[in-house]
Residue frames relative to the residue before (quaternion, step in Angstrom):
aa qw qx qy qz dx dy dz
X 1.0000 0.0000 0.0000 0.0000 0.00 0.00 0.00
X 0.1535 -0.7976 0.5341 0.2343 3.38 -0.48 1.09
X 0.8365 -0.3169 0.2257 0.3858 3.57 -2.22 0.51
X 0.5887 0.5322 -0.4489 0.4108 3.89 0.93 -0.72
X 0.7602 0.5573 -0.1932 0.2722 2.98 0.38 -2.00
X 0.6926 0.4338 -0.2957 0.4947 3.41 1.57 -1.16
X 0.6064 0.3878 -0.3975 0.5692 4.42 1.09 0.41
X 0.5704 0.2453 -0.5430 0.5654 3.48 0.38 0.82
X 0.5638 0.4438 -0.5268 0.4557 3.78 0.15 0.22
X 0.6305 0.6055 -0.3114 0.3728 3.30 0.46 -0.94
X 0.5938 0.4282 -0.1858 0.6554 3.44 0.99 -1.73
X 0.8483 0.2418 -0.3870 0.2687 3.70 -0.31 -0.10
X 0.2744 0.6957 -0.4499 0.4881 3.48 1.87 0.72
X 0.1683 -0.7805 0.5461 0.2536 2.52 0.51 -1.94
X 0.0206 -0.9607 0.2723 -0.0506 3.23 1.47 1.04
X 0.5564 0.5864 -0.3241 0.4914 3.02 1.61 -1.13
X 0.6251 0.5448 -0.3196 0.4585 3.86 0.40 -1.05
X 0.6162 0.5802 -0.4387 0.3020 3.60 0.35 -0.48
X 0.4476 0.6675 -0.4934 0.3326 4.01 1.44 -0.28
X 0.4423 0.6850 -0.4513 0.3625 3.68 1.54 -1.00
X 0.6304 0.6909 -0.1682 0.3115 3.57 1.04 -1.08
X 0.5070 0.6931 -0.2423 0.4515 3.25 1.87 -0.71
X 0.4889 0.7030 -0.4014 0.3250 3.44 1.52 -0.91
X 0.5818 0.6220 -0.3035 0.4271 3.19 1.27 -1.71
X 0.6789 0.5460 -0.3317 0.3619 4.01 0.68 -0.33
X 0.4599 0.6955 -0.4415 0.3314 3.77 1.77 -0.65
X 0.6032 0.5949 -0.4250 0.3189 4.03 0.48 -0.27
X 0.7298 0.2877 -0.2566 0.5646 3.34 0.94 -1.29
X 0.5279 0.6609 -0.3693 0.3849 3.82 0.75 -0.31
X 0.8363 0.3133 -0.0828 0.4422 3.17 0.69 -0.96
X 0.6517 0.4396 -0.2680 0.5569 3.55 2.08 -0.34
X 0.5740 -0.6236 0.4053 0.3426 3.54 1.80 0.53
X 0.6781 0.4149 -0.4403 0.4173 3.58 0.58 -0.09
X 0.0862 0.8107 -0.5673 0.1163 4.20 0.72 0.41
X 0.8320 0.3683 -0.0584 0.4108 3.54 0.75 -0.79
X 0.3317 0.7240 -0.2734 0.5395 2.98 1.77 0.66
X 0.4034 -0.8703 0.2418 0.1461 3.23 0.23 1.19
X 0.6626 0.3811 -0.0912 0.6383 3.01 1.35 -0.98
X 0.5591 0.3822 -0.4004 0.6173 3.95 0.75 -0.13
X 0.8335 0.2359 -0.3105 0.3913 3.68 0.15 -0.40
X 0.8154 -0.0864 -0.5344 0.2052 3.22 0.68 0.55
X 0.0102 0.5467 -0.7975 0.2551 3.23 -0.47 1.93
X 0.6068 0.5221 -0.4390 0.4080 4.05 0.38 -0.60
X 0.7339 0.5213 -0.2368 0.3655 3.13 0.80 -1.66
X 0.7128 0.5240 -0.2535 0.3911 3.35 0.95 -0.66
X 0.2653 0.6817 -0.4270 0.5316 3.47 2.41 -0.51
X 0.7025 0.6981 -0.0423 0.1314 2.56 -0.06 -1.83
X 0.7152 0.3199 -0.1636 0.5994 3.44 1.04 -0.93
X 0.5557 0.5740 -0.3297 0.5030 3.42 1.21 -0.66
X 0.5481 0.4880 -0.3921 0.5547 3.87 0.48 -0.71
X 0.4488 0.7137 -0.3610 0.3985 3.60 0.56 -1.66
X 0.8617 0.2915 -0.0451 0.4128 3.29 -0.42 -1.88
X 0.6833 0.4853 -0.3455 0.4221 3.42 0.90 -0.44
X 0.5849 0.6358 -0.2572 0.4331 3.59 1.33 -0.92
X 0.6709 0.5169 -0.2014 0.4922 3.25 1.62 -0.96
X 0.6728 0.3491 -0.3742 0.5343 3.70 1.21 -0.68
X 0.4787 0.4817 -0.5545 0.4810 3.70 0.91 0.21
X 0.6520 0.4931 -0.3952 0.4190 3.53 -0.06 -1.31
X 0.7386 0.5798 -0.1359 0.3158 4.15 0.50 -0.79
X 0.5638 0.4182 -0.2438 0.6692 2.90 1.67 -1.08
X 0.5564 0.6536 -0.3568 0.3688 3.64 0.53 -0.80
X 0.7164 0.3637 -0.1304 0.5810 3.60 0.78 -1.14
X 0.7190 0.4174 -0.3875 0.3984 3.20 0.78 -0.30
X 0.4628 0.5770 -0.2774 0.6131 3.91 1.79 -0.57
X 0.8618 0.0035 -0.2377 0.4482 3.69 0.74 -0.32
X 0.1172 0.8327 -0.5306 0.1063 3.50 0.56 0.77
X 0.6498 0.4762 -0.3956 0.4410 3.61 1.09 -0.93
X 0.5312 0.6115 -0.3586 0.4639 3.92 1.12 -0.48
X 0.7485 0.5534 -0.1543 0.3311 3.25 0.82 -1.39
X 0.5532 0.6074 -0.3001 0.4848 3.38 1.32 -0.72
X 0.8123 0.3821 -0.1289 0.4214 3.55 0.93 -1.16
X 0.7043 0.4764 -0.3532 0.3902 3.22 1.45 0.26
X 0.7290 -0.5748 0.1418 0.3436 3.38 -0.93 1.31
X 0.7120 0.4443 -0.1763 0.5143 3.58 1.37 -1.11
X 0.8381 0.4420 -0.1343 0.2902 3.01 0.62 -1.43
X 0.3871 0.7457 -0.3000 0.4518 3.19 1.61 -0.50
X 0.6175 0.4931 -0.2741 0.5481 3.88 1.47 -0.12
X 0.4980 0.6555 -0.4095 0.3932 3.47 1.15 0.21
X 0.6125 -0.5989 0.3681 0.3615 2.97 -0.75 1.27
X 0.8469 0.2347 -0.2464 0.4087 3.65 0.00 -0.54
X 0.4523 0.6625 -0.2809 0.5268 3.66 1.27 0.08
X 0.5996 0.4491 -0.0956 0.6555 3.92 1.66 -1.81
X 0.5974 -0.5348 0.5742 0.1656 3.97 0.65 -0.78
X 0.3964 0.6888 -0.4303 0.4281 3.53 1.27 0.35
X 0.8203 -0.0420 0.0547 0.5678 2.76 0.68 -1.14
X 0.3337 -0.7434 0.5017 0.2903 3.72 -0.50 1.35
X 0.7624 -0.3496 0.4136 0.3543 3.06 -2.17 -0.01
X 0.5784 0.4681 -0.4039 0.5322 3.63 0.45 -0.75
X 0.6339 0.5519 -0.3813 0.3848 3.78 0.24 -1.14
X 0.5672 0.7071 -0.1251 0.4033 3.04 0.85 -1.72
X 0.8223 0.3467 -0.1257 0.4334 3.64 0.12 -1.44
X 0.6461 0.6002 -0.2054 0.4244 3.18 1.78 -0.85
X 0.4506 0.4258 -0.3761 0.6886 3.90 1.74 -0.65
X 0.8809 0.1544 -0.4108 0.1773 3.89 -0.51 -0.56
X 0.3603 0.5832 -0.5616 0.4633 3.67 1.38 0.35
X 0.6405 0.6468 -0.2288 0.3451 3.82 0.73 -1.09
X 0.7058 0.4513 -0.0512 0.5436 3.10 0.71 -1.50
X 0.5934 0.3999 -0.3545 0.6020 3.96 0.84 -0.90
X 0.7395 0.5220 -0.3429 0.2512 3.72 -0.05 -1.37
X 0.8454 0.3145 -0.1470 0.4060 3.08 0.95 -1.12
X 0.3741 0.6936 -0.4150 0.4547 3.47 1.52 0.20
X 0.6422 0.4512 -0.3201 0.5306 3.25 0.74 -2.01
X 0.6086 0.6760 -0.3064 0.2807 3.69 0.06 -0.90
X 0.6422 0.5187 -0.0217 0.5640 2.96 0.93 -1.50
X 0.8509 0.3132 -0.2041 0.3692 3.22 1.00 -0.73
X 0.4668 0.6113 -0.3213 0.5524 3.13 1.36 0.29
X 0.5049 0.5064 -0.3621 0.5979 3.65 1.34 -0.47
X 0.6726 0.5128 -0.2676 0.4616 3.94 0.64 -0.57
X 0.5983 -0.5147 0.1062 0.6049 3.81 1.10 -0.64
X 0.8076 -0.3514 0.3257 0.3439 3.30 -0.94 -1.01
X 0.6301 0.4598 -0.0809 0.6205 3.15 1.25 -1.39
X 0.7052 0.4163 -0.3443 0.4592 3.70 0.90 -0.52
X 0.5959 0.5844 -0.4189 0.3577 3.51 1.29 -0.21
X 0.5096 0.7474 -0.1374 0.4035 2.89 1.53 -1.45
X 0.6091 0.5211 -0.1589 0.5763 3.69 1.18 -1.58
X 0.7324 0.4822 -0.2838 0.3879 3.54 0.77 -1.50
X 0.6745 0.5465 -0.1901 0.4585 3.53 1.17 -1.34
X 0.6837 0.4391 -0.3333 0.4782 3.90 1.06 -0.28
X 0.6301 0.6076 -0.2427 0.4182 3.35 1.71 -0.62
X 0.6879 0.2683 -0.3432 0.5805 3.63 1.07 -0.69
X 0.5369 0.4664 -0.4818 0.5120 4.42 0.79 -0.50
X 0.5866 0.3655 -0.5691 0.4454 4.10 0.50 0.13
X 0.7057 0.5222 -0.3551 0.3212 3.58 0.74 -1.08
X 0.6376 0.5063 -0.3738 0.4444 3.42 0.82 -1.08
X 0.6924 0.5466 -0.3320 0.3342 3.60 0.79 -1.19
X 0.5464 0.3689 -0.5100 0.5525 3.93 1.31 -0.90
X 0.5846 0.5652 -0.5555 0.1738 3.94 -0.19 -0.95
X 0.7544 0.4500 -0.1392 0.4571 3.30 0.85 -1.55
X 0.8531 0.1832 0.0520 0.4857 3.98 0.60 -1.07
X 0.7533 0.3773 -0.2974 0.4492 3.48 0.64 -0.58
X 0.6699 0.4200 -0.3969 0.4662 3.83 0.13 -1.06
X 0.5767 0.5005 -0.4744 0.4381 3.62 0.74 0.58
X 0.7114 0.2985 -0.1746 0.6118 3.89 0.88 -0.10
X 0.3386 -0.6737 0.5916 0.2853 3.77 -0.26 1.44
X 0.7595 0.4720 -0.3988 0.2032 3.54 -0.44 -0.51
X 0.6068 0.4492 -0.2575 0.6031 3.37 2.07 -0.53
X 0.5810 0.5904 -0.2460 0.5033 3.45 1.18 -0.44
X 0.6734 0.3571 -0.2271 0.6062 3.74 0.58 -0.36
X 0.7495 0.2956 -0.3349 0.4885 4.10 0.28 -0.77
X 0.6323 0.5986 -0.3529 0.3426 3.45 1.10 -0.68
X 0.4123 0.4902 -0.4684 0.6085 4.05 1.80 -0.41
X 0.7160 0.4368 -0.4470 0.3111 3.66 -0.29 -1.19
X 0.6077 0.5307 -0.3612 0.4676 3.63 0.74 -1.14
X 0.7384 0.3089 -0.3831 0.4611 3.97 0.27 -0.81
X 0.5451 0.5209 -0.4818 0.4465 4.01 0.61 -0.13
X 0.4895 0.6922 -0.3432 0.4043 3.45 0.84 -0.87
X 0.9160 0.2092 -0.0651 0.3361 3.03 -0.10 -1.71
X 0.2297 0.7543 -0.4416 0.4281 3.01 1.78 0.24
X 0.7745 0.5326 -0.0019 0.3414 2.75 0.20 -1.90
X 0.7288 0.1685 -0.3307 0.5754 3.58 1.17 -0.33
X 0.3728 0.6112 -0.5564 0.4217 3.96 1.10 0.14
X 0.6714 0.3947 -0.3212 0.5388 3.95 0.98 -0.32
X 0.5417 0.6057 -0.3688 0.4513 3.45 1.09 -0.08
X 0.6125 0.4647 -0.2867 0.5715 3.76 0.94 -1.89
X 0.7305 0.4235 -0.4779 0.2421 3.77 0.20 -1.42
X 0.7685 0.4112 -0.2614 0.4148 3.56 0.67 -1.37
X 0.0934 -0.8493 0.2889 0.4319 3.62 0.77 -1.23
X 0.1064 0.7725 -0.5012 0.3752 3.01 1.18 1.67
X 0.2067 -0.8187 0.5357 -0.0075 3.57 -0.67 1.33
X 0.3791 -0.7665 0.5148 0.0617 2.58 -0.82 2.38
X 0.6950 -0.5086 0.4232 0.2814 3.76 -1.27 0.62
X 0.4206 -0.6366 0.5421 0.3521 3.46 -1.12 0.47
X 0.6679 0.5604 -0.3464 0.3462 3.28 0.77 -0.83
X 0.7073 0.3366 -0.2708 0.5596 3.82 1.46 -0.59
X 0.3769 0.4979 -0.6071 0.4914 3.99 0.91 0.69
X 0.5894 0.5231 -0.4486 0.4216 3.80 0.53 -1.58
X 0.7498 0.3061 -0.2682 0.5218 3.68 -0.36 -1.51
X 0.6716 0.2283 -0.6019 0.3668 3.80 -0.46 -0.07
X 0.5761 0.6008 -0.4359 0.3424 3.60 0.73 -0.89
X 0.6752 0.6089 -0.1584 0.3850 3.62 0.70 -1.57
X 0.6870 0.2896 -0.1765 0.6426 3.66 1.03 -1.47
X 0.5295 0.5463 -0.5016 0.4118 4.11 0.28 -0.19
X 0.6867 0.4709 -0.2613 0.4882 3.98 1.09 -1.94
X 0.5872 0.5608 -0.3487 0.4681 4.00 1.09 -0.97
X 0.6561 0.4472 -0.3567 0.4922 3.90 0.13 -1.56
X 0.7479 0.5576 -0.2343 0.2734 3.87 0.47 -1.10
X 0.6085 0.4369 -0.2827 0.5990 3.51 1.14 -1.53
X 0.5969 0.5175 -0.4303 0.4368 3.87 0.32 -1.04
X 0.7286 0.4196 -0.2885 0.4581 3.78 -0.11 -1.29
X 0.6455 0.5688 -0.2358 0.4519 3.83 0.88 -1.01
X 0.6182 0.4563 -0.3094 0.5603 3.69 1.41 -0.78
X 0.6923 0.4661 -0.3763 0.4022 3.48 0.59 -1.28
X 0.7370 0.4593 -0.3193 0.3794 3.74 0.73 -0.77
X 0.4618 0.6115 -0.3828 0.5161 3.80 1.44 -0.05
X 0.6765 0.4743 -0.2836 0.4868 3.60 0.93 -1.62
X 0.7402 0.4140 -0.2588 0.4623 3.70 0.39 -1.39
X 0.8839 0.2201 -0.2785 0.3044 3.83 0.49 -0.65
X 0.2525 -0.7318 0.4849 0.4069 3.36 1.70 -1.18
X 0.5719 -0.5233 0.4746 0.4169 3.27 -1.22 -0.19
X 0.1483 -0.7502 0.6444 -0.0073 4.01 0.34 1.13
X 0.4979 -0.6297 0.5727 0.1661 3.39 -0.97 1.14
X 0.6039 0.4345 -0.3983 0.5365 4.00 0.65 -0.82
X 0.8453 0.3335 -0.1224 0.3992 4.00 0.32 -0.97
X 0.1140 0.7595 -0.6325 -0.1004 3.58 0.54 0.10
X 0.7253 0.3872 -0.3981 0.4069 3.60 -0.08 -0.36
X 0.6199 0.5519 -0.5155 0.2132 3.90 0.27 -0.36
X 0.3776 0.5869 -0.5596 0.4470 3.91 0.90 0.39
X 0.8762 0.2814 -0.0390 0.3894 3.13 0.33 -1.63
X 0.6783 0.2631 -0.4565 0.5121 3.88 0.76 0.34
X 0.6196 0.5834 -0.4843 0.2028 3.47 0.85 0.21
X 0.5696 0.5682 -0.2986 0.5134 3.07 1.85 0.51
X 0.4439 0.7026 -0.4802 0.2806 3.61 0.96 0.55
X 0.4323 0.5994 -0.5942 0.3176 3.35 1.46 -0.07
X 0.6209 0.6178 -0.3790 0.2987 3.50 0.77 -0.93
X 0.7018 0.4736 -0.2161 0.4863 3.56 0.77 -1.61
């Protein structure tokens, strides 16, 4: 695979977005034990797994709006939207990328598979049904920050405060409804784009 081929994969991960993933660090961060070799990397290894799942969400997503994508002034440069990378290609990273995560995660414990398996069926589920109804679309981000956040809980078993689920839960529903207004005000509900309210907020999710 040559150097081109391997930065349009990247861009259709969506690599940059994976920092969202950092949540998954708030257990050992906040129980002081960050520097603990063996607690951190059990996180890290969370951690990449979320990674890979965020990415077969991010994929299916583009691939659920690709007719939208073609016709829109920016986005229409996305690698799978431009033809970089076909649909078949496409479907093949997020069967890939889901199988072998979940997989992977079940080698890690039980309860973390479990965590892993509610975390990409939320993603697939906004791609397909929710980011179409603000009210599922906004609580559904807070839910995936959430469980971030306790997938770092199952990996290490350090217990993370109620009081710091509430605020991730609270500032995840705030960062979301805000970004969700501004994109209603700036775009409306353009008949050519139905989706650009609602996928222009996936940086968030």
């Amino acid at each position: 695979m040559n150097k081109g081929k391997i930065l349009i994969l990247l861009q259709t991960l969506r690599v940059n977005q994976w920092i969202k993933n950092l949540i998954i660090f708030t257990a050992i961060v906040f129980s002081g034990t960050l520097f603990q070799a063996d607690l951190f990397l059990k996180t890290l290894y969370a951690f990449i797994i979320f990674c890979l799942l965020s990415s077969a969400s991010y994929v299916l997503n583009d691939i659920i709006d690709y007719p939208y994508d073609k016709k829109h002034p920016l986005k229409k440069n996305r690698p799978i939207a431009s033809g970089k990378i076909s649909l078949a290609e496409a479907s093949f990273i997020v069967f890939l990328l889901t199988l072998g995560s979940l997989i992977v995660a079940i080698l890690f414990s039980l309860p973390f598979f479990f965590l892993s398996l509610i975390f990409i069926l939320l993603h697939f589920f906004y791609s397909l049904y929710f980011k179409r109804y603000p009210v599922f679309d906004i609580f559904s981000i807070s839910f995936s920050f959430m469980i971030r956040a306790y997938a770092g809980e199952v990996a290490t078993g350090y217990h993370i405060p109620i009081w710091l689920v509430l605020t991730i839960f609270f500032g995840s529903l705030f960062m979301a409804a805000v970004k969700r207004h501004a994109e209603l005000v700036s775009h409306g509900r353009e008949q050519d784009f139905p989706y650009i309210a609602t996928k222009s907020i996936s940086w968030i999710f």
